[in-house]
C-alpha positions, -999 to +999 in steps of 0.1 A: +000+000+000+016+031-010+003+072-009-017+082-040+006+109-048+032+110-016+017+139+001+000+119+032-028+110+010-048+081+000-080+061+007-054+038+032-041+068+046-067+087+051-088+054+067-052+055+094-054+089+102-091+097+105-085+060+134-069+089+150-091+118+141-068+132+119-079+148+081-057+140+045-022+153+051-008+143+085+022+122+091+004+089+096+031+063+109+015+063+149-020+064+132-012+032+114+001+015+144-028+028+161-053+016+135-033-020+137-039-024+172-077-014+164-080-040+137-070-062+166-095-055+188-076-036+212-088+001+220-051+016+232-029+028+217-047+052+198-028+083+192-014+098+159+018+115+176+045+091+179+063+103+215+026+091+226+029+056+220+053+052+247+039+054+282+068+050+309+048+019+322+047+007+285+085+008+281+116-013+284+138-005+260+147+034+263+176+055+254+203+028+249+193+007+278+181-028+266+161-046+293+160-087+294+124-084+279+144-082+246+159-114+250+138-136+268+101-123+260+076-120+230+080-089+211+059-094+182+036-065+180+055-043+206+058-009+191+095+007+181+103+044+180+133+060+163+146+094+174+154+120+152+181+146+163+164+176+144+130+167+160+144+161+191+119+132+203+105+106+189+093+110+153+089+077+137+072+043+152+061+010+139+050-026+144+083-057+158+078-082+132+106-102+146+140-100+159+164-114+141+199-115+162+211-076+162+181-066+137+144-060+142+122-071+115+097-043+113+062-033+100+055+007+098+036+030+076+047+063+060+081+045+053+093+059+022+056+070+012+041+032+021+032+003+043+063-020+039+088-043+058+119-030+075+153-045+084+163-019+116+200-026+136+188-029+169+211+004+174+189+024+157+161+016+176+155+043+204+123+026+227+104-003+222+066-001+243+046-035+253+008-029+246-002-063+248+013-067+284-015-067+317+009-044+338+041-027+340+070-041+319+102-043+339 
């Protein structure tokens, strides 16, 4: 699934964002993790702006520090953000596929203008968030 004509646009797109009660021409990649979750049956997370998606009681994976819920635990489904320096938080999340050794297997939206598949070193991944877990992650 890709934009109609890469401007944040598209019957998809627009079916992500308005999840999130956002119009035609927002970034979209929390809305489409939002609208996954959804689609799941699941009411939270539901929030188009990415820093949102991870809740300190969500988190194990933050700044660097990698907790043993990496190694030992599901992740499929867990949410991943990336910093960006200029944006200084935050600015892009998506879907753990799998991991694969030092790489996380990803699914996101508003990737290079489409839904699509990722292969992420683990070092570039800022925070990971548990939605699926009953309480606090430690």
């Amino acid at each position: 699934m890709a934009e109609a004509t890469g401007n944040n646009d598209g019957l998809r797109v627009e079916e992500y964002l308005k999840y999130t009660a956002l119009g035609k021409g927002h970034d979209w990649c929390a809305a489409f993790v939002s609208w996954c979750y959804g689609q799941a049956g699941l009411a939270q997370p539901r929030n188009p702006w990415s820093p949102a998606l991870f809740p300190k009681d969500r988190v194990y994976r933050n700044g660097g520090m990698l907790h043993r819920k990496l190694a030992k635990a599901q992740t499929k489904a867990d949410v991943f953000g990336i910093y960006g320096t200029q944006a200084k938080r935050v600015n892009h999340v998506g879907l753990v596929k799998e991991i694969q050794g030092n790489y996380l297997i990803s699914i996101e939206g508003n990737s290079r203008n489409r839904v699509e598949c990722r292969r992420r070193h683990l070092k570039a991944i800022y925070v990971l968030a548990d939605w699926l877990a009953e309480k606090e992650v430690k």
